[in-house]
C-alpha positions as CSV (number, residue, x, y, z in Angstrom):
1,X,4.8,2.0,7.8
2,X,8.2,0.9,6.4
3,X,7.6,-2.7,7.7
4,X,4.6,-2.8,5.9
5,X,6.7,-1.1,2.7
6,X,9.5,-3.9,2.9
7,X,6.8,-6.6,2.7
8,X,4.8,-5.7,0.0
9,X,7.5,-5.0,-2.3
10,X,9.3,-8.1,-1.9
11,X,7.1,-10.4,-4.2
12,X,10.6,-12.8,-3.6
13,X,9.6,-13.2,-0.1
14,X,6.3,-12.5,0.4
15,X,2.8,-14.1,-1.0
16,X,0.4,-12.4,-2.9
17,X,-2.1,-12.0,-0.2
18,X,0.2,-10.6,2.5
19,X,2.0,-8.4,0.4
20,X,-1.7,-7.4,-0.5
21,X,-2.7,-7.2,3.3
22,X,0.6,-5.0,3.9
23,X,-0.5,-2.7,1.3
24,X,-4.4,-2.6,2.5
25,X,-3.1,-1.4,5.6
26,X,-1.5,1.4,4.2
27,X,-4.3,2.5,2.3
28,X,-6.5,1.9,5.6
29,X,-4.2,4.3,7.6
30,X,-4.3,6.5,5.3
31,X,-7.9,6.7,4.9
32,X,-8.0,7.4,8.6
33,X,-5.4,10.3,8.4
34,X,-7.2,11.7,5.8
35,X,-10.7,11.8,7.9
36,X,-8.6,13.9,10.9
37,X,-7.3,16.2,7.9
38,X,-4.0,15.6,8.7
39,X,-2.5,16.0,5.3
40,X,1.4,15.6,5.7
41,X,0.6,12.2,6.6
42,X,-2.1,11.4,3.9
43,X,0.3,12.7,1.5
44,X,3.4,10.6,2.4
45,X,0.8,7.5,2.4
46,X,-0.3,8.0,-1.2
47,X,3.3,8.5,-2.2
48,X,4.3,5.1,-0.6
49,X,1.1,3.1,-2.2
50,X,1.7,4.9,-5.3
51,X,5.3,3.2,-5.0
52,X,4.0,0.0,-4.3
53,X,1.5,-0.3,-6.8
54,X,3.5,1.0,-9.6
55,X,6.1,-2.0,-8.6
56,X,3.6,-4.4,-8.5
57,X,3.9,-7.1,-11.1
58,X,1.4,-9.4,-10.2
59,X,-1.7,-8.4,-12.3
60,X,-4.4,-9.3,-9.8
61,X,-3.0,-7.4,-7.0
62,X,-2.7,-4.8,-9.5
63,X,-6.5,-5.4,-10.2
64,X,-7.2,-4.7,-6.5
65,X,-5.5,-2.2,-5.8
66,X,-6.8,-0.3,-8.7
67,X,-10.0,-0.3,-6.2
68,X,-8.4,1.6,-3.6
């Protein structure tokens, strides 16, 4: 998870679409912690994507992730 963290926060080092790939995993994983009720986890996960897309600056990743 904090690989996936590191990437999509650094817009300097990272493209649009695999900061955006980094951050649709989290939501995927999180999507499957959430299906085997395993809250703790689910909970962490929506803190760190909350994170990310309150950092985001780039308003069409910002568009996208408004979907998830």
């Amino acid at each position: 998870m904090e690989q996936w963290k590191k990437i999509a926060l650094k817009p300097e080092e990272n493209s649009e679409w695999r900061r955006f790939a980094a951050a649709k995993s989290i939501v995927f994983t999180r999507n499957f912690f959430g299906e085997r009720m395993d809250g703790e986890r689910v909970k962490y996960l929506d803190q760190l994507f909350n994170e990310i897309k309150e950092r985001e600056k780039s308003e069409t990743l910002r568009m996208y992730y408004g979907m998830f």
